[in-house]
C-alpha positions in Angstrom: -22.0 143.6 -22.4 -19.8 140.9 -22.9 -21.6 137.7 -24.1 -19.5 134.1 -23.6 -19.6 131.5 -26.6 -19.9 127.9 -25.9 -18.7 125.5 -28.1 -21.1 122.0 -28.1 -18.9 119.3 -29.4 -20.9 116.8 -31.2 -20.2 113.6 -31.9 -21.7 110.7 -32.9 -22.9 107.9 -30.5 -24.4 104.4 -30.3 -28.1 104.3 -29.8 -29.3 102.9 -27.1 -30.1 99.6 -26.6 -33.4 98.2 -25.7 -32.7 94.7 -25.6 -32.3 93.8 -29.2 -33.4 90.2 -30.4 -31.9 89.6 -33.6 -30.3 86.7 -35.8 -29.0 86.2 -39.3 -25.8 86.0 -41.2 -23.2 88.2 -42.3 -20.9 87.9 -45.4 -18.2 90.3 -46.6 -18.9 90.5 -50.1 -22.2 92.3 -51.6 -24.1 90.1 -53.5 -26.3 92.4 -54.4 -25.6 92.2 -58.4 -25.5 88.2 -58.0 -28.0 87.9 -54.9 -28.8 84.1 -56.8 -24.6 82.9 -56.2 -25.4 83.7 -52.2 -28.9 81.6 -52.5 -27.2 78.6 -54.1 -23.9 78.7 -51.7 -26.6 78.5 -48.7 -29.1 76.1 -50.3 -31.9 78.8 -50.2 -34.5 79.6 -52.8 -35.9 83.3 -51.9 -38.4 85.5 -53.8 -38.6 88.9 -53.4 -41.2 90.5 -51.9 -40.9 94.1 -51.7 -38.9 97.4 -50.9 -38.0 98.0 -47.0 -35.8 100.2 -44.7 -32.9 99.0 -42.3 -35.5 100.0 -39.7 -37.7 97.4 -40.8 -34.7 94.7 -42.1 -33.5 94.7 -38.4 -36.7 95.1 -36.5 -36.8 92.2 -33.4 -37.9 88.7 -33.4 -38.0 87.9 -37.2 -41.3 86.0 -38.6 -40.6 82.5 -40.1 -40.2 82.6 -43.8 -38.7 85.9 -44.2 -35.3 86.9 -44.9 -34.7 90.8 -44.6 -31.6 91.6 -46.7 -29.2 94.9 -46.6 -26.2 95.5 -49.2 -23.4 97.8 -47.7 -20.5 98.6 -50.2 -18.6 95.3 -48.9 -21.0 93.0 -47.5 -24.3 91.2 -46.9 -26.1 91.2 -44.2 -29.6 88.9 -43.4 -31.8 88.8 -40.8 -33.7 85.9 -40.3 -35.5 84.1 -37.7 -33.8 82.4 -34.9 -34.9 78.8 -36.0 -32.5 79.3 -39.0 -29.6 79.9 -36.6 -29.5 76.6 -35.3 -26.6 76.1 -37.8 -23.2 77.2 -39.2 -23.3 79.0 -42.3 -20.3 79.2 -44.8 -19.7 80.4 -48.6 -16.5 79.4 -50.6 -13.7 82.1 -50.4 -15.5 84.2 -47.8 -15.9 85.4 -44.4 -19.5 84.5 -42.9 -20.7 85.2 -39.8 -24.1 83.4 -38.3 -25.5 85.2 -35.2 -28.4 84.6 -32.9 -28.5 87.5 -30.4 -31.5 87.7 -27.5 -30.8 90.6 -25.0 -33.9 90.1 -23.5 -32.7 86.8 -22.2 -29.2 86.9 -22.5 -28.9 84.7 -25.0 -25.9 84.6 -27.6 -24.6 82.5 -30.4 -21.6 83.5 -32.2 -20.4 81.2 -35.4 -17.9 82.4 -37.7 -16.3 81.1 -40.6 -13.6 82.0 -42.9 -13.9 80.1 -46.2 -15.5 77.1 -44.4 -13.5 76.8 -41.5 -14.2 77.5 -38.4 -12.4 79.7 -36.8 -15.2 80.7 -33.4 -17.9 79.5 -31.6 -19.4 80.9 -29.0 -22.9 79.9 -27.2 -23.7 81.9 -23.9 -26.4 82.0 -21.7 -25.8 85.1 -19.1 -22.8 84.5 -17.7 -22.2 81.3 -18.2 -20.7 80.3 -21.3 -21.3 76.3 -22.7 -19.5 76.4 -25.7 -16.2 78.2 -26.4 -14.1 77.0 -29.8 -11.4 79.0 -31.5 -8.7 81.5 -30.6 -10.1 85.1 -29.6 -11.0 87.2 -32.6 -9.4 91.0 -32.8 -12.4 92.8 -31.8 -12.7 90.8 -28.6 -10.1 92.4 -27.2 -11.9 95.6 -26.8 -15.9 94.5 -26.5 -17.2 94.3 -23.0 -19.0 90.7 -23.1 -20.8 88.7 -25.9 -23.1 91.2 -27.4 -21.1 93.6 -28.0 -18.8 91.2 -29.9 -21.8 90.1 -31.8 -22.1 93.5 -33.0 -18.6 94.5 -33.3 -17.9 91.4 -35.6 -20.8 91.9 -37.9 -19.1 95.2 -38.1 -15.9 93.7 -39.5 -17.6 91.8 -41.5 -19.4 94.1 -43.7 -17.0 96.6 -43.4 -19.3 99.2 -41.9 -20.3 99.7 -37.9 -23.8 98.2 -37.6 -24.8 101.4 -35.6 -23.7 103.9 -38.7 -25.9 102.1 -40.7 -28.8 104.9 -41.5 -32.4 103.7 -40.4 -34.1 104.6 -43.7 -31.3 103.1 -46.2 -33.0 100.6 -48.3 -33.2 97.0 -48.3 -35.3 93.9 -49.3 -37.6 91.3 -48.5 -37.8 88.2 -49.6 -39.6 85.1 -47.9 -38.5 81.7 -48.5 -40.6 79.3 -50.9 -40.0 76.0 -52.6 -37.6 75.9 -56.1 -39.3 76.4 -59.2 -40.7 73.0 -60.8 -38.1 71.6 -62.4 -38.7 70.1 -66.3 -37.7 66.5 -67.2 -34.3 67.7 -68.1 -34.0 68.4 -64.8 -34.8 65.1 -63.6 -32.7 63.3 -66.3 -29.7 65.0 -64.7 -30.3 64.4 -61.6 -30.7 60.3 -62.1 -27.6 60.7 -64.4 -25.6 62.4 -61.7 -26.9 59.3 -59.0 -26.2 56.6 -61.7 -22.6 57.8 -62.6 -21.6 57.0 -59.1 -21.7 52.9 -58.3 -22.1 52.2 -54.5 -21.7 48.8 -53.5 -24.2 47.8 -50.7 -23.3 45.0 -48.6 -25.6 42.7 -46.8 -27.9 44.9 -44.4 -26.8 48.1 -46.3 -29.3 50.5 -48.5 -28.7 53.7 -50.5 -28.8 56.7 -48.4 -32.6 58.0 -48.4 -31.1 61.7 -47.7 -28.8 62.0 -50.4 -29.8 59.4 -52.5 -26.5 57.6 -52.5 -24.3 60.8 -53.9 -22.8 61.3 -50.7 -23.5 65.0 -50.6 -26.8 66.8 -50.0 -27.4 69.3 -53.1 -30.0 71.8 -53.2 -32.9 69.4 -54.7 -32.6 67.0 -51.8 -33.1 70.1 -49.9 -36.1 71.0 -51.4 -37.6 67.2 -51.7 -37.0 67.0 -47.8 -38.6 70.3 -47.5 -35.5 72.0 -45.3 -34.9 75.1 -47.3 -33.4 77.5 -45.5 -32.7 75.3 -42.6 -30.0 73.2 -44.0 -27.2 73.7 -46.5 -25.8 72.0 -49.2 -22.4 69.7 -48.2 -21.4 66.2 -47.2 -24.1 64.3 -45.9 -24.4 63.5 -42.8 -26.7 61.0 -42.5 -24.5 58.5 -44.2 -20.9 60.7 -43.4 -20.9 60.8 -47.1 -20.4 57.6 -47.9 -23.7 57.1 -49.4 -24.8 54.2 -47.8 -26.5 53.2 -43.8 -27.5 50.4 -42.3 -30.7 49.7 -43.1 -31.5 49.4 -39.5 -30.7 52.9 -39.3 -32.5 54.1 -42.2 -36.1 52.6 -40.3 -35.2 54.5 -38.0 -33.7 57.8 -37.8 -35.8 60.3 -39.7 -34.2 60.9 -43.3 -35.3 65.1 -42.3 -34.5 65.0 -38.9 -33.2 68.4 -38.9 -30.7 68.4 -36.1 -28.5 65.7 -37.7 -26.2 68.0 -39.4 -22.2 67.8 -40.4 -22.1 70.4 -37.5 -22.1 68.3 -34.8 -19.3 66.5 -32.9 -18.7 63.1 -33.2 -20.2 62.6 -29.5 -23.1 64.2 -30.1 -24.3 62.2 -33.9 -23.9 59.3 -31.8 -26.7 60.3 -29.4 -28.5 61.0 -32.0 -28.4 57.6 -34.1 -27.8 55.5 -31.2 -29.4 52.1 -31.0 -30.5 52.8 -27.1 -34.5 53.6 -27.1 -34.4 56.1 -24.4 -36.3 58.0 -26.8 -39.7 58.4 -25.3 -38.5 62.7 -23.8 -36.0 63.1 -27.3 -39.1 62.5 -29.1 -41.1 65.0 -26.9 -38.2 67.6 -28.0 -38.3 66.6 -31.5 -42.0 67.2 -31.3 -41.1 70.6 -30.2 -38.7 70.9 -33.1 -41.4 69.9 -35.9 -44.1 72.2 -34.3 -43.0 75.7 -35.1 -46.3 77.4 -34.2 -45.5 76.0 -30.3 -44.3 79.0 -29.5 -47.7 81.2 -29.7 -49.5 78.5 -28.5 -47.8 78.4 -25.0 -50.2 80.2 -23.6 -52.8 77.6 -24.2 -50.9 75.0 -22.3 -51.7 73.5 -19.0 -49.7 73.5 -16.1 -48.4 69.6 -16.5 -47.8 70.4 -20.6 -45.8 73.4 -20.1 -43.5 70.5 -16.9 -43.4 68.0 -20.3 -42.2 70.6 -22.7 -39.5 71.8 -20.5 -38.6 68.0 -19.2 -38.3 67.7 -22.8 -36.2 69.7 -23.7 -33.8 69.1 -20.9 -33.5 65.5 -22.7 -32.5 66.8 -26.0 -28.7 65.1 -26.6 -26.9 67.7 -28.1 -28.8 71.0 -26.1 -25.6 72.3 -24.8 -25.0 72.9 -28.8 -28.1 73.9 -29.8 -29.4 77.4 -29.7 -32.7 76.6 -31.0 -33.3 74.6 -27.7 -32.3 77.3 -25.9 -34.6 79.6 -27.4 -37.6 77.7 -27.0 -36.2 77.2 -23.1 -36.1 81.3 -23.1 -39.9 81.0 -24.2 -40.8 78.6 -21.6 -39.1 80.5 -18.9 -41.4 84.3 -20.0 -44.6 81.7 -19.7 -43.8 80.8 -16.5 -42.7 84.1 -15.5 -46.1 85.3 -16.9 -48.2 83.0 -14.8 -46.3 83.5 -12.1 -45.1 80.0 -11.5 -41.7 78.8 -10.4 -40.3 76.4 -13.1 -40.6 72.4 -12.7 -37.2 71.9 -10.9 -37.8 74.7 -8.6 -41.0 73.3 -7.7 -40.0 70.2 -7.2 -38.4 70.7 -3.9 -41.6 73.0 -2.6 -44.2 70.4 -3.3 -42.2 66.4 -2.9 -44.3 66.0 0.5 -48.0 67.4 -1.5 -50.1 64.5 -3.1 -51.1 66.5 -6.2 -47.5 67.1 -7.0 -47.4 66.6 -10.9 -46.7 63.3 -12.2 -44.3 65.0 -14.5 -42.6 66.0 -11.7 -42.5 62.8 -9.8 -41.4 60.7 -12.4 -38.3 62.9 -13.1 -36.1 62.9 -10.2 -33.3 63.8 -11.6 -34.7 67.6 -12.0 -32.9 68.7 -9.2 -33.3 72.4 -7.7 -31.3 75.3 -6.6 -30.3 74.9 -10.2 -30.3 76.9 -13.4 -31.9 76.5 -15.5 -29.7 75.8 -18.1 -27.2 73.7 -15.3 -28.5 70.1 -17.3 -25.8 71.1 -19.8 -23.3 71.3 -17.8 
């Protein structure tokens, strides 16, 4: 009797996806021997909290306050929540990669840095893509659309394929938390540092409330204006490093308004600090910014609030640049899906002719529909 032998040819294979919904930042160098030189480049202060898997590091949707951390042999990779993502990211003399990656609602921002410069930036909602900077990198020439360049450049990045990455290899948590107090040392420094540098105030001027007139945010005024882990330290741009505003200005514009980064264009700081007091739906989406518990309390919203929060977010100057609006747009959009309700400018349209139209509603006519959602950026 004659028996055939088959060969089976296995190889290894990509696991498949199930709509991930991940963020963090990626740097080619482990800093795992000098994890405290990585905190201080990005402004952070972290304490560790325990002993994890990858399984856990990368798990979806990461909590606020944590920051899941894996070491391969030439890089660092850490997950943290999308909030955090609203910015780039960069370390002296390295490659750094900040990622913000929602399958669910086809989401995607790509920023990527070498040494400080940029050298990409991508930000994608489906298939329409609102900002595109930078020449192509190498691997885009062979990933099918945005997510699978996400993945394919964290890859390059840490020198090892995200999917070869074993489930149960180790890695760490650590949640963010204030610095430790300083002593009076400390402080002596600090003034000294302020008071070696003389800035002449003309009339109307005053000394920058964010940097305290050094010109460059440092990892105290972090910490005193409670933005760890959302900003990082570099010029400031509340006074474009000068060290001095109008004291118009200062009265103002928030000293921690969180948006007002050295990331924006020229066009878009403007919006934000000009004089006009169209403010009354930017404050609304500020509100939304200093809230971050909004999101699980969605559900608890009426009707007319959930029209307000997404007329207010549509109002936000710089959204076309700002993935955190678009997030809390993707979690406005699942509410309304949940309740089974069209979405404000859809609705509009249906209901002009009824009475109890909402007043939200009525009052914005520029809301226009057979419109994306996302079309006010355009």
């Amino acid at each position: 009797m004659k028996l055939d032998v088959f060969y089976i040819n296995i190889t290894k294979k990509p696991p498949i996806r199930m709509g991930f919904n991940l963020s963090g930042i990626a740097v080619n160098k482990n800093y795992k021997d000098n994890f405290e030189e990585l905190q201080e480049e990005l402004g952070w202060h972290l304490e560790k909290e325990s002993d994890i898997i990858f399984e856990t590091a990368s798990s979806n949707w990461k909590e606020e306050g944590i920051c899941d951390v894996y070491f391969s042999e030439e890089g660092t990779l850490l997950f943290i929540s999308m909030d955090r993502c609203t910015k780039r990211y960069s370390v002296a003399n390295q490659n750094v990669l900040t990622f913000a990656l929602s399958e669910t609602s086809m989401a995607f921002n790509l920023e990527y840095l070498e040494n400080t410069e940029v050298k990409r930036s991508i930000m994608q909602i489906e298939d329409d893509r609102m900002n595109d900077e930078g020449d192509p990198l190498a691997v885009e020439a062979t990933s099918g659309d945005t997510s699978d360049l996400i993945w394919n450049q964290i890859g390059v990045v840490l020198g090892k394929r995200f999917w070869d990455i074993d489930m149960e290899e180790k890695a760490v948590r650590y949640v963010f938390s204030s610095a430790p107090k300083k002593n009076e040392n400390d402080e002596i420094e600090r003034k000294g540092k302020i008071d070696s540098k003389t800035v002449l105030l003309k009339e109307g001027e005053v000394t920058c409330p964010r940097c305290l007139g050094d010109g460059h945010v440092n990892k105290d005024d972090i910490i005193r204006l409670n933005k760890v882990g959302v900003w990082g330290t570099g010029n400031c741009a509340y006074c474009n490093a000068t060290g001095v505003v109008e004291a118009e200005l200062a009265e103002r514009v928030p000293v921690d308004l969180a948006n007002l980064t050295t990331c924006l264009s020229d066009n878009d700081r403007e919006k934000i600090l000009s004089k006009d007091k169209k403010n009354t739906t930017q404050n609304m989406g500020s509100s939304l910014e200093e809230k971050p518990k909004e999101d699980n309390e969605l559900s608890e919203f009426s009707t007319t609030e959930l029209d307000m929060a997404f007329v207010a977010i549509t109002q936000i100057p710089n959204a076309r640049t700002n993935i955190e609006a678009l997030r809390k747009m993707s979690k406005l959009l699942a509410e309304y899906k949940n309740r089974g309700i069209e979405t404000p400018d859809k609705r509009s349209e249906i209901t002009s002719t009824k009475p109890e139209t909402s007043p939200v509603i009525q009052s914005k006519s520029t809301l226009k529909s057979q419109k994306k959602w996302w079309q006010f950026w355009k």
